[in-house]
C-alpha positions in Angstrom: 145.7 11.3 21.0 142.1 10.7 22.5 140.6 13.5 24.2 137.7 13.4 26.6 134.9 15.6 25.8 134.1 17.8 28.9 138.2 18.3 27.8 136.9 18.9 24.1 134.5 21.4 25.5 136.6 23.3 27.8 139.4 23.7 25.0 136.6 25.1 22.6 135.4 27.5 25.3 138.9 29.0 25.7 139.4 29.5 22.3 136.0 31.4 21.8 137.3 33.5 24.7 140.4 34.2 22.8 138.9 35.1 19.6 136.5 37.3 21.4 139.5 39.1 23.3 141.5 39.5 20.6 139.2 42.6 18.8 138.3 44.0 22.3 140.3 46.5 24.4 140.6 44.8 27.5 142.6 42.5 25.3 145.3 44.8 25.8 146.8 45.6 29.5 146.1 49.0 30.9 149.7 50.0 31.5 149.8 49.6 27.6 146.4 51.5 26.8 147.3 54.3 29.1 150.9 54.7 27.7 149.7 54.8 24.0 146.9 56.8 24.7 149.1 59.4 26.4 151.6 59.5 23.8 149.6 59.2 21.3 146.0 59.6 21.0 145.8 62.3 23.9 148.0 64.8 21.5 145.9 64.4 18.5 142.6 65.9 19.7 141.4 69.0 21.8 141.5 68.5 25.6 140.8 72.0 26.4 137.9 74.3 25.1 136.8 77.7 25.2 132.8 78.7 24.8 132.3 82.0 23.0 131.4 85.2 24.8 128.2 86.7 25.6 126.1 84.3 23.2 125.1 81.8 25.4 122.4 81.3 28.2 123.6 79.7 31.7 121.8 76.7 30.7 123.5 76.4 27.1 126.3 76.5 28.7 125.8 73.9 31.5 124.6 71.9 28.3 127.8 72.6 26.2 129.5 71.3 29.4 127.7 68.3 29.6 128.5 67.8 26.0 131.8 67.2 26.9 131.8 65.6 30.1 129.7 62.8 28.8 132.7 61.2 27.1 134.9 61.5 29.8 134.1 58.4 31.7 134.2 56.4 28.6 137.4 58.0 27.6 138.8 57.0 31.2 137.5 53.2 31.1 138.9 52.9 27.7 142.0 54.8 28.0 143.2 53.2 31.6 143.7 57.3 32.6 142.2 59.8 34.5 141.2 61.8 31.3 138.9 64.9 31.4 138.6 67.9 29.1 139.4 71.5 30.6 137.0 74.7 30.4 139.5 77.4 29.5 136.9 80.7 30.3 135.3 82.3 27.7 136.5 84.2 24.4 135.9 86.2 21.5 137.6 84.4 19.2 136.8 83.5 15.7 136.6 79.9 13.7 139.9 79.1 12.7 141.0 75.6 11.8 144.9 76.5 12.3 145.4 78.0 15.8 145.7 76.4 19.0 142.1 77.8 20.3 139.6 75.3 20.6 135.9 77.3 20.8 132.1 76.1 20.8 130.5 79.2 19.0 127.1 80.3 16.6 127.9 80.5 13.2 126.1 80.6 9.8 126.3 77.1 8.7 124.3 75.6 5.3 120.1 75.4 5.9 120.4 71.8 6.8 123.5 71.5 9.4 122.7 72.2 12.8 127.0 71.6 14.0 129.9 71.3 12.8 132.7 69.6 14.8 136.3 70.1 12.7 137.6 66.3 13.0 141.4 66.5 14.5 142.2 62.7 13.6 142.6 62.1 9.7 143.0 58.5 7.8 146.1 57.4 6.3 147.1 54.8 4.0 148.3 52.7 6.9 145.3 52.4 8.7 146.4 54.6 11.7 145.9 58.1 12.4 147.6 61.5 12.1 147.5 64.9 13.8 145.7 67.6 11.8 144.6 71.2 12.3 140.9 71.7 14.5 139.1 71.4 17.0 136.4 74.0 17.1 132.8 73.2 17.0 130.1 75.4 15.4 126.7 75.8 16.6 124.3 77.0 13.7 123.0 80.2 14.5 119.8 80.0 12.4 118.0 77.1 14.9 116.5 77.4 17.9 117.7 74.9 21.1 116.6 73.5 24.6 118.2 72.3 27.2 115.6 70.1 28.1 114.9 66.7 27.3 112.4 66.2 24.6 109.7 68.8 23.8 108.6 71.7 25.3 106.3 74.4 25.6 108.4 76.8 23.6 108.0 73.4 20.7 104.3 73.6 20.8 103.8 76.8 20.5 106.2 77.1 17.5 105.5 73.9 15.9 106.9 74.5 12.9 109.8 75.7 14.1 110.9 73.1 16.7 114.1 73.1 18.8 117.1 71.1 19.0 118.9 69.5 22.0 122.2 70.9 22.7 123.6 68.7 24.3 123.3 65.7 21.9 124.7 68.4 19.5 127.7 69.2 21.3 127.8 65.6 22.4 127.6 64.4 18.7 130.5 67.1 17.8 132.6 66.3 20.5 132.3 62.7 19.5 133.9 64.2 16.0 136.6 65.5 18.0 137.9 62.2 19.2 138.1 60.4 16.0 134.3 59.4 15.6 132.6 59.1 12.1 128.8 58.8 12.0 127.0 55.9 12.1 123.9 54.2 10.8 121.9 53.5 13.7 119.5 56.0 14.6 119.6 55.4 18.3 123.7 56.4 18.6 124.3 59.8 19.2 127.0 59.7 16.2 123.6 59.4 13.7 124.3 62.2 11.3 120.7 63.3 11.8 118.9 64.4 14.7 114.7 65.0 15.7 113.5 67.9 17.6 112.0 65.3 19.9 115.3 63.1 20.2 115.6 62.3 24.1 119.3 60.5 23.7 122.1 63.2 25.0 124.4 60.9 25.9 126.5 58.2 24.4 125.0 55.0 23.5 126.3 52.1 23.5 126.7 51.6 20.0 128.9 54.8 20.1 131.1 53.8 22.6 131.9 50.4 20.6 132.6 52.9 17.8 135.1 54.5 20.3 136.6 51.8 21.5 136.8 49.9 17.3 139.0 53.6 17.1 141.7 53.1 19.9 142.1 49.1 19.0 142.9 50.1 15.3 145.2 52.8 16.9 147.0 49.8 19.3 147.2 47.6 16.5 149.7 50.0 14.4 152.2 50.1 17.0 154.6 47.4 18.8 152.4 48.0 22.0 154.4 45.4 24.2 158.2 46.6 23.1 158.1 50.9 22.4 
């Protein structure tokens, strides 16, 4: 059978459009994103946090805020939901990997960690994921932090002791708490190292492909179309 070639072309173009589609999200319909998201991704990490008592300056916290909201709009496009994380009021509460108790506190960490995000999403054999005790992120207590983008004066008078953005920290732990490894380009916010003079507090673009690489191997693991 003899084609014609604007034919030939326009048959090559739609399969490059399929392949393309096939390992992205909008592949799959958003009836079917929202429904396994729901059911089950949304179970299998903290939506609801709590920011420990009487630590924290007004503008941490606004910055520990922004830490998580900066995921919500990705979450949302992704997700086909309304998604947003709630702010449950403030507590005393300690680290503890096995209640129900999500909190953002100081803690004394090891010299070189500034956060620690407990990861709530755990590889199995299978590929997929599975529900697991966490959710609490710790701040290291030995480092000093701005809420301000880049340096300040506070970093050039104590040069040698340099602050750190908080929220790229909480940013970067929250990013844990959804199922996020780190990464190896510098510029995400999932790096596993941070400067003092680091500017990026939101996520990059490389991060939310990261994100989005996480729900797709989720999709793939179930019938989508017939549970």
């Amino acid at each position: 059978m003899k084609v014609s070639f604007s034919r030939s072309i326009f048959i090559f173009f739609l399969l490059c459009v399929s392949f393309f589609f096939q390992g992205c999200l909008r592949s799959f319909p958003p009836q079917t994103r929202s429904r396994v998201f729901e059911e089950f991704l949304r179970p299998k990490f903290p939506q609801a946090y709590y920011i420990q008592k009487g630590v924290f300056t007004e503008k941490q916290i606004r910055a520990i805020h922004k830490g998580f909201k900066n995921w919500e709009p990705i979450i949302q496009e992704l997700s086909a939901t309304s998604f947003t994380f709630k702010f449950m009021g403030f507590s005393d509460a300690s680290y503890n990997i096995y209640d129900n108790i999500h909190i953002v506190r100081m803690a004394e960490l090891d010299s070189n960690v500034l956060g620690l995000g407990v990861y709530p999403f755990t590889k199995k054999t299978y590929g997929f994921f599975a529900e697991i005790p966490g959710g609490d992120i710790l701040i290291n207590q030995n480092f000093r932090y701005h809420t301000e983008k880049g340096w300040t004066l506070a970093d050039v008078l104590n040069f040698n002791h340099p602050s750190y953005c908080l929220e790229r920290l909480v940013t970067h732990e929250v990013g844990h708490l959804i199922g996020l490894e780190h990464v190896k380009n510098k510029e995400d916010v999932m790096y596993p190292s941070v400067s003092s003079r680091s500017t990026r507090s939101s996520p990059s673009e490389g991060d939310i492909m990261e994100l989005e690489r996480v729900y797709i191997k989720y999709l793939k693991n179930f019938d989508v179309f017939n549970f």
